[in-house]
C-alpha positions in Angstrom: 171.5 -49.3 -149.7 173.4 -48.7 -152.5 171.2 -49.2 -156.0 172.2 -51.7 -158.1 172.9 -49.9 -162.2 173.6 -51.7 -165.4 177.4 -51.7 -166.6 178.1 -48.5 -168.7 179.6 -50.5 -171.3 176.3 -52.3 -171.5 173.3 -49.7 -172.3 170.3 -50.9 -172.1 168.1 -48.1 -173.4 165.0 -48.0 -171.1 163.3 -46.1 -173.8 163.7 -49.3 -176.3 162.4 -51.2 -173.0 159.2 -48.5 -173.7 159.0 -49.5 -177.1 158.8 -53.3 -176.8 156.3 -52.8 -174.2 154.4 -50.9 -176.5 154.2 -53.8 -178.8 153.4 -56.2 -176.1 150.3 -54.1 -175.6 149.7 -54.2 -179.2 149.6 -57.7 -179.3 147.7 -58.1 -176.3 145.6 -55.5 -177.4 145.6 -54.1 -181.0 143.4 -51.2 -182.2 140.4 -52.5 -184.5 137.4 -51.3 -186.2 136.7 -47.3 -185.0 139.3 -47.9 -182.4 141.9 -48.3 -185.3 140.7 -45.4 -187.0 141.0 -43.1 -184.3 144.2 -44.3 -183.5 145.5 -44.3 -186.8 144.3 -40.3 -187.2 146.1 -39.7 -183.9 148.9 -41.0 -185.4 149.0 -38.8 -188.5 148.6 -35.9 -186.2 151.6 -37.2 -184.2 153.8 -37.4 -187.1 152.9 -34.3 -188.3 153.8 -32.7 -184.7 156.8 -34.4 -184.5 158.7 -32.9 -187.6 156.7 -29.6 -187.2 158.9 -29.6 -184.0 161.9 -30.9 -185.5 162.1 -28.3 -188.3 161.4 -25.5 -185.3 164.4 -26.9 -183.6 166.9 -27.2 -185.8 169.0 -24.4 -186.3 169.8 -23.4 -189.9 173.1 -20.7 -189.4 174.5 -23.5 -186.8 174.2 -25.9 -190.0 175.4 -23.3 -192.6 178.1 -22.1 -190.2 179.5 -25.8 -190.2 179.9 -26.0 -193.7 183.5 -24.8 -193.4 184.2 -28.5 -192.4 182.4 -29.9 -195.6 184.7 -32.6 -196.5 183.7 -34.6 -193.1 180.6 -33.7 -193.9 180.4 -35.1 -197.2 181.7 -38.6 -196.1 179.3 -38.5 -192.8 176.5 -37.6 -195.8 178.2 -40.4 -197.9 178.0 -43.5 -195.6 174.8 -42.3 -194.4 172.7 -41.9 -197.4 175.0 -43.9 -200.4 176.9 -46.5 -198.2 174.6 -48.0 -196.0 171.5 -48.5 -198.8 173.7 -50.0 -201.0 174.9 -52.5 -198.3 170.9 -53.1 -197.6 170.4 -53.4 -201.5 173.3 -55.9 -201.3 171.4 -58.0 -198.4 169.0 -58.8 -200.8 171.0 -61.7 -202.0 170.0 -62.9 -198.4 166.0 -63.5 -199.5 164.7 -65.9 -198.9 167.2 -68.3 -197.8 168.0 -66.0 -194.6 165.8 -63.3 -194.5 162.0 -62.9 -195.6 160.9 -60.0 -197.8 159.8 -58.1 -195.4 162.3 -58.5 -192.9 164.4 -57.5 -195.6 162.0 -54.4 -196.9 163.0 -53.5 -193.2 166.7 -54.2 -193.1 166.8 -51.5 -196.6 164.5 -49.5 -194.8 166.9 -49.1 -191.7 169.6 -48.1 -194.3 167.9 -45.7 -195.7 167.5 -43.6 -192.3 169.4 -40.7 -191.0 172.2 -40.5 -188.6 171.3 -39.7 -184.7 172.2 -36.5 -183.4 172.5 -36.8 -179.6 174.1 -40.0 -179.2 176.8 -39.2 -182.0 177.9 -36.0 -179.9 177.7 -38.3 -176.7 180.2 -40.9 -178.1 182.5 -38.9 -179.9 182.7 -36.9 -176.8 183.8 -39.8 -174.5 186.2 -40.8 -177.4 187.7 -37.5 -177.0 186.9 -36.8 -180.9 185.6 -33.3 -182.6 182.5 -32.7 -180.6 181.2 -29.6 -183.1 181.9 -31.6 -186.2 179.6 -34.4 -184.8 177.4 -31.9 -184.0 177.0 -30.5 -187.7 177.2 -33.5 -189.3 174.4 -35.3 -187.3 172.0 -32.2 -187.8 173.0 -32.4 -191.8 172.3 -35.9 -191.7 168.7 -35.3 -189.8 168.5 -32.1 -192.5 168.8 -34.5 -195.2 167.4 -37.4 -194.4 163.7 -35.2 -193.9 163.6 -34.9 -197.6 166.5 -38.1 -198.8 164.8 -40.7 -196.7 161.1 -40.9 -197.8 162.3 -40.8 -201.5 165.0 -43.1 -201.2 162.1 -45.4 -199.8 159.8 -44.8 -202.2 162.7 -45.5 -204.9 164.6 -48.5 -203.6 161.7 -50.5 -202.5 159.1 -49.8 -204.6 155.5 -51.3 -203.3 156.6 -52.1 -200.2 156.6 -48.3 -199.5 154.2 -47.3 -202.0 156.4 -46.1 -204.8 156.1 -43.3 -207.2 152.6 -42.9 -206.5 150.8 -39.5 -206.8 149.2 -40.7 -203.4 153.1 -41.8 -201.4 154.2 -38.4 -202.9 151.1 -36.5 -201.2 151.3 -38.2 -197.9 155.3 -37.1 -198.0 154.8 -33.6 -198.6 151.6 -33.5 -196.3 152.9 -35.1 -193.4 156.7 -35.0 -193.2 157.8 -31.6 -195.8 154.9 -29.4 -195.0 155.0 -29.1 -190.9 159.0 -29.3 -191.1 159.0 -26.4 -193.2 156.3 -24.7 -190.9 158.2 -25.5 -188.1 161.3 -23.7 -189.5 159.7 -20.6 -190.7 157.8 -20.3 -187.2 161.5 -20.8 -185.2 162.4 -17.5 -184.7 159.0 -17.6 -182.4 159.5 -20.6 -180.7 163.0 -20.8 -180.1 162.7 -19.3 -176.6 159.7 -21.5 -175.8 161.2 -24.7 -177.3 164.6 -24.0 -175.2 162.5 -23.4 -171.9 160.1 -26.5 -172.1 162.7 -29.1 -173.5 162.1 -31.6 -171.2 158.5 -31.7 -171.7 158.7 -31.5 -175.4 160.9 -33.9 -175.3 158.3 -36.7 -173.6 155.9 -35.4 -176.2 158.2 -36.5 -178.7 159.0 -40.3 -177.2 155.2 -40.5 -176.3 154.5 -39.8 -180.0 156.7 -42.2 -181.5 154.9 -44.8 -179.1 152.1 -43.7 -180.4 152.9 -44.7 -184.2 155.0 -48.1 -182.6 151.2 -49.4 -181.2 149.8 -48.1 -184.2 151.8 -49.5 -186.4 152.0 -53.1 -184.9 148.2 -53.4 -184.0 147.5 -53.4 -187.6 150.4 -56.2 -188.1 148.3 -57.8 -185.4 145.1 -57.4 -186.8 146.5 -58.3 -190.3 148.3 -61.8 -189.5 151.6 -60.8 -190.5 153.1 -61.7 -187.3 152.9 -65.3 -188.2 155.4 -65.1 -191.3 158.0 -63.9 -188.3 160.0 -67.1 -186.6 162.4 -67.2 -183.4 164.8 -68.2 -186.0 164.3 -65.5 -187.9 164.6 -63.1 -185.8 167.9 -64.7 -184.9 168.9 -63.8 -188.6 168.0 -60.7 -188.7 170.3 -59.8 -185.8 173.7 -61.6 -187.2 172.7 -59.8 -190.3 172.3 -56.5 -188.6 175.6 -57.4 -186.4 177.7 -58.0 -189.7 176.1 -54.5 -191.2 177.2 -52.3 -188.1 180.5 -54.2 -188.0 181.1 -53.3 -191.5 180.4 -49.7 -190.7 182.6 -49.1 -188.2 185.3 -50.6 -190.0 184.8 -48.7 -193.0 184.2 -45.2 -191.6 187.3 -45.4 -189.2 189.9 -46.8 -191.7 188.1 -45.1 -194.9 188.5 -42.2 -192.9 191.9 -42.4 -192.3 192.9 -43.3 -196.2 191.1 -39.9 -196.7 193.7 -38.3 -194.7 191.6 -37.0 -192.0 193.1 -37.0 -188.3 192.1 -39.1 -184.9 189.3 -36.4 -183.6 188.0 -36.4 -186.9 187.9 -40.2 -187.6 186.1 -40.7 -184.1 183.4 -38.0 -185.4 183.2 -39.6 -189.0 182.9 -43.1 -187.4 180.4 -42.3 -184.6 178.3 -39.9 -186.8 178.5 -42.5 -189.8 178.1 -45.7 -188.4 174.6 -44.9 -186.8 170.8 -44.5 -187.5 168.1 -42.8 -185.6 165.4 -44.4 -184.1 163.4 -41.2 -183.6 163.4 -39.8 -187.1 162.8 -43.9 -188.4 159.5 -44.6 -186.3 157.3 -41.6 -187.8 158.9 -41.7 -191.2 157.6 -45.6 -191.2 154.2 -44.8 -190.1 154.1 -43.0 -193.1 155.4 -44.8 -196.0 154.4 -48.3 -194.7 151.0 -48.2 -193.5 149.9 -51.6 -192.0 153.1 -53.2 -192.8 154.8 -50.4 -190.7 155.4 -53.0 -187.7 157.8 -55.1 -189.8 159.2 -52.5 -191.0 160.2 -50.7 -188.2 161.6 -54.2 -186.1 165.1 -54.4 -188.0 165.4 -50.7 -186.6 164.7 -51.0 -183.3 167.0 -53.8 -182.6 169.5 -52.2 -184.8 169.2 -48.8 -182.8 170.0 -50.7 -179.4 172.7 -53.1 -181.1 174.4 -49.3 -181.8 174.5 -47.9 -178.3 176.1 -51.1 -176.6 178.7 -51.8 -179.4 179.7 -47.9 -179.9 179.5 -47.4 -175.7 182.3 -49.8 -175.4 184.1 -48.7 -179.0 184.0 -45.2 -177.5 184.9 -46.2 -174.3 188.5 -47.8 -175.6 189.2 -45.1 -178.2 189.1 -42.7 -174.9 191.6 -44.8 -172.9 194.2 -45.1 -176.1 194.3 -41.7 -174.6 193.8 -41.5 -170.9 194.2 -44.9 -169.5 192.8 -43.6 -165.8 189.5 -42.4 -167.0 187.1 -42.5 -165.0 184.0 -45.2 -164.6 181.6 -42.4 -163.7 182.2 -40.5 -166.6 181.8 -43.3 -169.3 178.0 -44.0 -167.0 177.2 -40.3 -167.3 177.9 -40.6 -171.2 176.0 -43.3 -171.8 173.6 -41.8 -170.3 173.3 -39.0 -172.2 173.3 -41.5 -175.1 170.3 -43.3 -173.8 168.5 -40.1 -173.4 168.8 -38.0 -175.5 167.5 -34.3 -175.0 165.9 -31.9 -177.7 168.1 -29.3 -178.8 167.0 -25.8 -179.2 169.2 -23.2 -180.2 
């Protein structure tokens, strides 16, 4: 029998199915007392592992060689880390007649974040765009955002993320700078290793962010702040989101074209500008938020799976302007690839 498979313009990440699970058990069964403490050590740890492997992945002459295309670059970089906040600082005209604080503290937060790697090179692949510019320019955006990001947050929303504390700047370099510089000086060791166990490192890496997600949201739980969330709310927060990601893909693909740059480019700039990672988001949350991680991490989540259906079916028609016959099978194995994204070791 024949099994039955989602549409592939309609990408349901099964990994964002993971996620919401893992705050179903959080709210069935939230960490507290010693349990919370142990948890939220494991969590640090996690973190810390993550972007130890992320700085041992990333390859730094792949990155410098790319730099000969720095003008796309420079407007991926642009809509990325100057663009998007100042649309989220914009949104706060929003509080409190449509958004709460914190939903809002979110929505800035999810600005704030780099561009996904994987996902980028899926689309613009199926769109029939530059592949190895969407390839540089995500891993400059995931460069960047390591070090932009957390003091972006700590800038643009003061308290909510702990500010210009001595103590916000400690837990930065501690648990996000320090293991991803390790992590690059230790790559020429564990390149090999990193490129033979990919798959495995790769379900350390999702198990880790679920990890911080039931962290995260069992102190929400424990805390109350669950109740200042409505249904309607909620509703908000996704027109919001819908209206943000709308206005990115508008921008980057025209905006890219006033710039003079051509078709393949335009599908890089838009695909590699238009989107946020979920994987580099959760940890960096953990971090900077503490107990009021959970809220801030929701406007991402739903953002992150709002991206892959809207740019699976963008992609999908920007590849038929071109080929009109293409196949079903290879916009599924695409999305695929989109949904599940691999670590790359090079």
């Amino acid at each position: 029998m024949r099994r039955p498979h989602l549409p592939s313009w309609l990408p349901l990440d099964p990994y964002v199915l993971a996620l919401l699970g893992t705050v179903g058990l959080a709210a069935l069964l939230p960490a507290r007392g010693q349990a919370a403490g142990v948890a939220q050590g494991a969590t640090t740890a996690a973190v810390a592992l993550l972007f130890f492997l992320y700085g041992a992945r990333l390859s730094t002459r792949e990155a410098f060689d790319g730099l000969r295309h720095w003008r796309l670059h420079l407007t991926v970089l642009a809509c990325t880390f100057v663009l998007f906040p100042l649309l989220g600082l914009a949104a706060r005209a929003l509080v409190p007649s449509v958004l709460t604080p914190p939903l809002h503290s979110g929505l800035l937060f999810l600005c704030l974040v780099p561009s996904t790697i994987q996902s980028s090179i899926a689309f613009t692949s199926l769109a029939r765009g530059n592949v190895p510019a969407a390839i540089c320019a995500g891993s400059f955006s995931s460069l960047a955002g390591i070090f932009l990001t957390p003091l972006l947050a700590a800038a643009l929303l003061g308290n909510n993320a702990g500010g210009f504390s001595l103590d916000s700047l400690r837990k930065i370099a501690l648990h996000l700078l320090l293991p991803f510089v390790l992590g690059q000086l230790m790559r020429p060791r564990l390149g090999g290793f990193l490129l033979r166990n990919k798959k495995v490192l790769g379900r350390v890496d999702r198990g880790s962010i679920l990890l911080v997600v039931y962290t995260a949201f069992s102190a929400g739980m424990v805390a109350g702040i669950w109740h200042q969330v409505s249904a309607l709310r909620l509703g908000a927060l996704m027109a919001v989101e819908a209206v943000l990601l709308t206005v990115m893909l508008l921008v980057t693909w025209y905006g890219a074209k006033r710039l003079g740059f051509g078709r393949e480019d335009r599908i890089a700039i838009q695909f590699a500008g238009s989107k946020k990672s979920l994987a580099a988001g959760l940890p960096m949350a953990g971090v900077l938020f503490g107990a009021h991680a959970s809220l801030a991490v929701l406007p991402l989540m739903l953002f992150h799976q709002m991206q892959l259906m809207v740019c699976a079916v963008l992609a999908r028609r920007r590849a038929r302007d071109l080929d009109p016959e293409l196949p079903a099978e290879r916009v599924a194995e695409v999305s695929r690839q989109a949904r599940h994204p691999a670590p790359r070791a090079r």
